[in-house]
N, C-alpha and C positions, 0 to 999 in steps of 0.2 A: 345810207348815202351820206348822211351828217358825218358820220365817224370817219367814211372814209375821207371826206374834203377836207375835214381835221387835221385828221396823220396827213395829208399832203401837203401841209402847210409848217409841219414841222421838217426839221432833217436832224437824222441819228449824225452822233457826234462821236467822232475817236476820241478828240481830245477829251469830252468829257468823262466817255469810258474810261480812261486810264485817272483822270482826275478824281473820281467817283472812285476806283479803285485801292492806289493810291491814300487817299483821304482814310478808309476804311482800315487801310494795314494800319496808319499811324494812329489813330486813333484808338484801335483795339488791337494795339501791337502784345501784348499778352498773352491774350485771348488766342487770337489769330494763329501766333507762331507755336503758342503753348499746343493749342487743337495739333497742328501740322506736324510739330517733334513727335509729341507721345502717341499720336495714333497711326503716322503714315514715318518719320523717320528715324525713329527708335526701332520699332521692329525690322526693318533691311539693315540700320545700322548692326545688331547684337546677331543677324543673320550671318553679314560681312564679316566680323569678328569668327563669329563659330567656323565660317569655312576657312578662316586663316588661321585655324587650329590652337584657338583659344581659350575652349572650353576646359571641363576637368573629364573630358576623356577624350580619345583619340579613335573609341570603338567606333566600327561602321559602320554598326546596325544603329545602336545609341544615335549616331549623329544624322542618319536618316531621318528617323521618324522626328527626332528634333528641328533639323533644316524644313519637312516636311511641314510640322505644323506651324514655324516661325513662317514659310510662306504663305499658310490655308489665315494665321491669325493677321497677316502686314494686308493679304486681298480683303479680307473683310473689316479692318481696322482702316484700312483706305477708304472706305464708302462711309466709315461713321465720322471720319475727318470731312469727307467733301459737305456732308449735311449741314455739319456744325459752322464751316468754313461757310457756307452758303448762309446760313443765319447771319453770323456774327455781319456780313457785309448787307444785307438786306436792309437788318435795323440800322445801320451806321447811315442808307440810304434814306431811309424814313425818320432819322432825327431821333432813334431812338438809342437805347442802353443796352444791353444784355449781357447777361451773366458770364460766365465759361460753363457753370455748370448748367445753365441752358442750353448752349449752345452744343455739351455733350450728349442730351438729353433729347435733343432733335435731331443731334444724326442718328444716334442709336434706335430713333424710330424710323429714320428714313434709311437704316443701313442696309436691309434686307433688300429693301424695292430698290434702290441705288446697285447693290450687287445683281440683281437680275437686268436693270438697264445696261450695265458694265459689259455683262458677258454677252447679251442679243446686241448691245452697240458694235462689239469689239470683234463679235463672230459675221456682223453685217458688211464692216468696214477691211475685216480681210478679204471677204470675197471682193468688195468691192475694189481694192488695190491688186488683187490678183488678175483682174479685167481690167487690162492696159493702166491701169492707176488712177485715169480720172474720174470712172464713178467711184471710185471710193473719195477724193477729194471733195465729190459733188456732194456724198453722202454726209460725209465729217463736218460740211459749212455748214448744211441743211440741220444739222443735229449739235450744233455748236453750244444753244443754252440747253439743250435736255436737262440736264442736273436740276439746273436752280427750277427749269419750269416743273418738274415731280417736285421738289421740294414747296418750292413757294405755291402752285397754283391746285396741288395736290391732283395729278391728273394721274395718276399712274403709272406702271411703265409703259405701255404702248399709246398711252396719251400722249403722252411727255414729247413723244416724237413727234407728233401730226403737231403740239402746241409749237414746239421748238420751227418746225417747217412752215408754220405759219409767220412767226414773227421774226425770221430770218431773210425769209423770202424779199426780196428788193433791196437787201443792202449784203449780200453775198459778198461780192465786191471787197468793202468796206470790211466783213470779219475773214476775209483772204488776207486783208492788209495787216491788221492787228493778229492774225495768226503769226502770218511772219515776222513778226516784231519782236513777239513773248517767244518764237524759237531761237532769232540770233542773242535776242537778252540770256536765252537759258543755256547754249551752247556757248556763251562771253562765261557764265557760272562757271559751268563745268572746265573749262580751258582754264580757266582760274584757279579750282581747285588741283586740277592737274599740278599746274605751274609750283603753285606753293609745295604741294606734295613732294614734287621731286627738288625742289629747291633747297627742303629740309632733310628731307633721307635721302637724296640721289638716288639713281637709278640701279634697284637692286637685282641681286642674281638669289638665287639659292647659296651658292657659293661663297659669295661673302655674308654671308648670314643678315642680312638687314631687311628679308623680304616679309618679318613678322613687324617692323618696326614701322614701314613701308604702307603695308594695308591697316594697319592700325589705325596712322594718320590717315591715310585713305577715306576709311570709315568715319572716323569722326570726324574729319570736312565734309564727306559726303553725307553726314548727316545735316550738316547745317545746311549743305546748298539741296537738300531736299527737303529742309523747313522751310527754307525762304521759295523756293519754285513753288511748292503746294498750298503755300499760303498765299502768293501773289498767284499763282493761277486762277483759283476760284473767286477769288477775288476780282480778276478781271473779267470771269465768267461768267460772275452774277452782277458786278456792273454792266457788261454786254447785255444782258439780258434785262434789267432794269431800263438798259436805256431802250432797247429795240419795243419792252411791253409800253415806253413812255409816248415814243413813238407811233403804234399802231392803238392802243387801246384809249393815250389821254393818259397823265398822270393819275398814281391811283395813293388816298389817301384813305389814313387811318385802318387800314385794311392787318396790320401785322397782328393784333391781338386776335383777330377772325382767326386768320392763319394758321398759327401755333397753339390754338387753346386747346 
């Protein structure tokens, strides 16, 4: 009863999720964006390029198995970014330092369990949008910190759910809001890269030959604006979730070194 009269005397804060977030990218802006290029937008970028017929062959068996394993290595290179990405903003929350190569070192252990939460989340949330759309909206709030709560509170994957449903619960609302926030900020990215894109190669055909020139640029914007989304997502994800554990549990201190030993 203590703990609960506690958390009601607090209230979760948007402003400070994005503040806490935020703080976290500039401070380990290295770190952060470095994790987010080489492990989630480097491999869709060199994917982009090979389909725009960039490689040194043009065979189609060759570019199969190649496209094939650049997308089996970007799926699983995405879960060792989210782990790392989840470190590097934890420690920023607890006043601490951490390495890059820490930070690569804890997703690579959390890559596996992260890949299995990916695909039971993602096989969850299709049935659930296939059913008029809003259980699967209900599902996505309900499960909004999963990531950081396997990473940080080491619960497993089907922990991670019931943890994440737990400390979600009563401010649903509240990460509705900040959902739509971080969509119109990423679809502002992407219009953006659009714009630039054709700004610079104009709008190609086959015909006039500049549709290698086109997805090139393409690609290498779309690389940056899927370092900066993957890096300020998790970022605000595992802020959300720091704020929601600060809120129901009580600030938790010195707890990082427990964590990651």
């Amino acid at each position: 009863m203590a703990s609960a009269a506690s958390a009601s005397d607090r209230r979760m804060s948007i402003g400070r999720v994005f503040n806490r977030a935020f703080a976290a990218l500039g401070a380990n802006a290295g770190t952060m964006f470095g994790i987010a290029f080489l492990f989630s937008a480097l491999p869709i970028a060199l994917l982009n390029l090979w389909q725009a017929g960039l490689g040194p062959t043009r065979d189609f068996g060759t570019n199969a198995v190649l496209i094939g394993g650049i997308y089996l290595a970007s799926f699983v290179l995405t879960q060792l970014a989210q782990g790392g990405l989840v470190r590097a903003t934890i420690a920023h929350s607890d006043h601490r330092t951490v390495s890059f190569a820490a930070c690569v070192a804890t997703g690579a252990r959390f890559a596996l369990p992260l890949l299995a939460l990916g695909i039971v989340m993602g096989f969850a949330l299709l049935l659930g949008f296939m059913v008029f759309i809003i259980p699967g909206v209900l599902l996505y709030l309900a499960w909004a910190v999963a990531v950081p709560a396997l990473v940080i509170d080491g619960t497993g994957v089907f922990g991670a759910f019931g943890r994440s449903a737990f400390l979600t619960r009563g401010a649903r609302w509240n990460i509705f809001g900040i959902g739509l926030v971080v969509l119109v900020l990423y679809y502002i990215l992407l219009a953006g890269v659009g714009i630039v894109t054709v700004a610079i190669t104009g709008f190609p055909t086959p015909a006039t030959r500049g549709l290698d020139g086109f997805l090139t640029l393409s690609s290498v914007l779309g690389a940056i604006s899927t370092t900066v989304s993957t890096a300020a997502f998790a970022a605000i994800q595992t802020s959300l979730y720091v704020e929601l554990r600060d809120w129901k549990d009580g600030p938790q201190i010195d707890q990082l070194s427990d964590i990651f030993a």
